[in-house]
PLY file of the C-alpha trace (Angstrom):
ply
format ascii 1.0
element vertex 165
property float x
property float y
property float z
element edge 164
property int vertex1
property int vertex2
end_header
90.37 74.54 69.20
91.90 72.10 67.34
95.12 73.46 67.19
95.15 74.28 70.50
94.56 70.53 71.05
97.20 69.21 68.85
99.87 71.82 70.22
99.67 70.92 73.34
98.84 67.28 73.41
101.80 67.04 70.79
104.03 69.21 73.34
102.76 66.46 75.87
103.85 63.30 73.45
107.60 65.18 72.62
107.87 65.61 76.50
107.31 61.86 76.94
109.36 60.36 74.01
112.15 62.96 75.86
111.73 61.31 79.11
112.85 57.95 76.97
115.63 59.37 74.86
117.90 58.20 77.47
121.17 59.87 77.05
120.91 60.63 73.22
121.60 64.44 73.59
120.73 65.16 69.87
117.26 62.93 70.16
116.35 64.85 73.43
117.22 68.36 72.32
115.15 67.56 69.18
112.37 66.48 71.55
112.75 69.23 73.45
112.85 71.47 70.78
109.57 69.91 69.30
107.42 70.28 72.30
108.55 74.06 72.57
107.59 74.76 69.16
104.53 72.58 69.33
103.48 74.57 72.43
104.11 78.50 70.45
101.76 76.73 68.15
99.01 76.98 70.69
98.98 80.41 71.33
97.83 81.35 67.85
94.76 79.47 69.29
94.14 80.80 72.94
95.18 84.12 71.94
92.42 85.31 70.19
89.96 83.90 72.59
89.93 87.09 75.14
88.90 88.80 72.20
86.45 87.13 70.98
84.98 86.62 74.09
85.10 90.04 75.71
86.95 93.15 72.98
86.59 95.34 75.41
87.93 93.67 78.24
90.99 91.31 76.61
93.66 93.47 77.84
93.05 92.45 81.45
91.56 88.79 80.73
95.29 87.99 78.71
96.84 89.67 82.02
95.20 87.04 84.28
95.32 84.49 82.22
99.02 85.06 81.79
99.74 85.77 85.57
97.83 82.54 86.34
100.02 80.19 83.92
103.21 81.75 84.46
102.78 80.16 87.97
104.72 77.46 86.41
107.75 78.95 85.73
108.64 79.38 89.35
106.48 76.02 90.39
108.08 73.61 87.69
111.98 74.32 88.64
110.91 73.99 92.24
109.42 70.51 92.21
112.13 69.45 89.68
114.69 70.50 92.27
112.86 68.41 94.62
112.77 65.11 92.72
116.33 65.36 91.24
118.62 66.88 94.15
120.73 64.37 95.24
118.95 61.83 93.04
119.67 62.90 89.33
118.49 59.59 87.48
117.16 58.74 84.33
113.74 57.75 86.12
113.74 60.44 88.68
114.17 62.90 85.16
111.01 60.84 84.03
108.88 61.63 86.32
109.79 65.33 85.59
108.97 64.88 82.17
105.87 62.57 83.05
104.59 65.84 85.64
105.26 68.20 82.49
102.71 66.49 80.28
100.27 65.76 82.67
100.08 69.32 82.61
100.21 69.96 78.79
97.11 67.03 79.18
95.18 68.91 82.05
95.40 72.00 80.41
94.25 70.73 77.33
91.19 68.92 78.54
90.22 71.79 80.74
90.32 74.05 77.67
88.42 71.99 75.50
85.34 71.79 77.89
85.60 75.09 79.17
86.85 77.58 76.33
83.65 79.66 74.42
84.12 82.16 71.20
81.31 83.18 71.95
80.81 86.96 73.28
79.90 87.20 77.22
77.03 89.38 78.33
79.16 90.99 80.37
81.93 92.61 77.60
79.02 95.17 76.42
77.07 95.75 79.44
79.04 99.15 79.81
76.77 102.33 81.01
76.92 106.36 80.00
76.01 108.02 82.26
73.86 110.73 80.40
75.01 114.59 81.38
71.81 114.98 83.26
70.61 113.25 86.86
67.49 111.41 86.96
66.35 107.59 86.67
67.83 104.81 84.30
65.87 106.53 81.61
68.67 108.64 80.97
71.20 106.27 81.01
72.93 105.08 77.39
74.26 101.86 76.76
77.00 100.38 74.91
74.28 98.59 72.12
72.50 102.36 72.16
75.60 103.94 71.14
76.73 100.46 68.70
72.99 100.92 67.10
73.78 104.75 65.85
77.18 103.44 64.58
79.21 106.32 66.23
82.68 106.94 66.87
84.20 108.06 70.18
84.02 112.19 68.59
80.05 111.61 67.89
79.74 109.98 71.01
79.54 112.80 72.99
77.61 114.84 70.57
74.92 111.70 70.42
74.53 112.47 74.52
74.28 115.85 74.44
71.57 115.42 71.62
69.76 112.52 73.63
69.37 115.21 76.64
67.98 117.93 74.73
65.31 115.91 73.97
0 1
1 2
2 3
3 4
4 5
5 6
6 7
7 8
8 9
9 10
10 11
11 12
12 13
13 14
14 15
15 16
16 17
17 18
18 19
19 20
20 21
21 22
22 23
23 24
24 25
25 26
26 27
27 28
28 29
29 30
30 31
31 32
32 33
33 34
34 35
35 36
36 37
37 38
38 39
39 40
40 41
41 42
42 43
43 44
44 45
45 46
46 47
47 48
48 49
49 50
50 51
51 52
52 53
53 54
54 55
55 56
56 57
57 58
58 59
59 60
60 61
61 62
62 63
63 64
64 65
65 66
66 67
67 68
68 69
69 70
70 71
71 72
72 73
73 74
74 75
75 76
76 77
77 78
78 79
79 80
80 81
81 82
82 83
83 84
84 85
85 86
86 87
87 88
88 89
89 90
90 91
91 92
92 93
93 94
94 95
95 96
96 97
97 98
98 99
99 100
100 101
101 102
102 103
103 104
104 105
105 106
106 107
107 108
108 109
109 110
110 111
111 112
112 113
113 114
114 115
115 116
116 117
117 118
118 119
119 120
120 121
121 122
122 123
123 124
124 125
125 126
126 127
127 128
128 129
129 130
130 131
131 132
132 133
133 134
134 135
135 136
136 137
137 138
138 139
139 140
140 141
141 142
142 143
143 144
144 145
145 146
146 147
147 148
148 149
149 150
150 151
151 152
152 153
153 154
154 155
155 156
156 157
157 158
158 159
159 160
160 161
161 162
162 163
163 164
């Protein structure tokens, strides 16, 4: 969490000390430059977080997650296009910069409130159904099959030897 943190409230500062650089090219490239690295910095965090949350399910959590923050990329150009046609200033450019890590900020703070390692009830809450019909007797779960150790070849001999019985 704590590199998460720094990545992205670094990103945030780099953004900022960009939106004063004026028109040094070489100090706000570097800035620039810093804040992108800063932010690949925070995916070495985040990443690993579907999976420790939910294994079984991080495939689809990274998709949403990733759908859901690439919003930005079509969102960000947009609103910068608003502020800055016609109106290309050093302070209208600010306020671009100043929207960009308010973002890098609200992400963070969301994140550290809301993110968990922990593993969600719901990631092995995954039924067998047995071969034969009946009641939730003969039903296996996910910790039945995780007890006995199995892999996915003695899985199906572990249900056919669970109805036999």
């Amino acid at each position: 969490m704590l590199q998460y943190l720094s990545a992205h409230a670094g990103a945030a500062l780099a953004l900022i000390g960009a939106s004063y650089s004026g028109c040094d090219t070489t100090l706000t490239i570097f800035l620039l430059t810093l804040a992108v690295a800063l932010n690949g910095a925070a995916f070495a965090g985040f990443g690993v977080n579907h999976v420790d949350i939910a294994a079984n399910h991080a495939g689809v959590l990274m998709g949403i997650t990733n759908t859901i923050a690439n919003v930005s990329g079509f969102v960000a150009p947009y609103v910068a296009g608003l502020l800055i046609n016609g109106n290309s200033t050093l302070g209208r450019w600010q306020i671009v910069f100043y929207i960009a890590a308010a973002v890098y900020i609200l992400d963070t703070i969301i994140y550290v409130f809301f993110s968990s390692s922990d593993e969600q009830p719901w990631n092995r809450e995954v039924v067998v159904p047995r071969l034969q019909t009946g009641s939730t007797d003969n039903l296996v779960t996910s910790e039945d099959i995780q007890q006995h150790a199995v892999t996915s070849d003695e899985e199906a001999v572990l249900v056919d030897n669970r109805n036999s019985n």
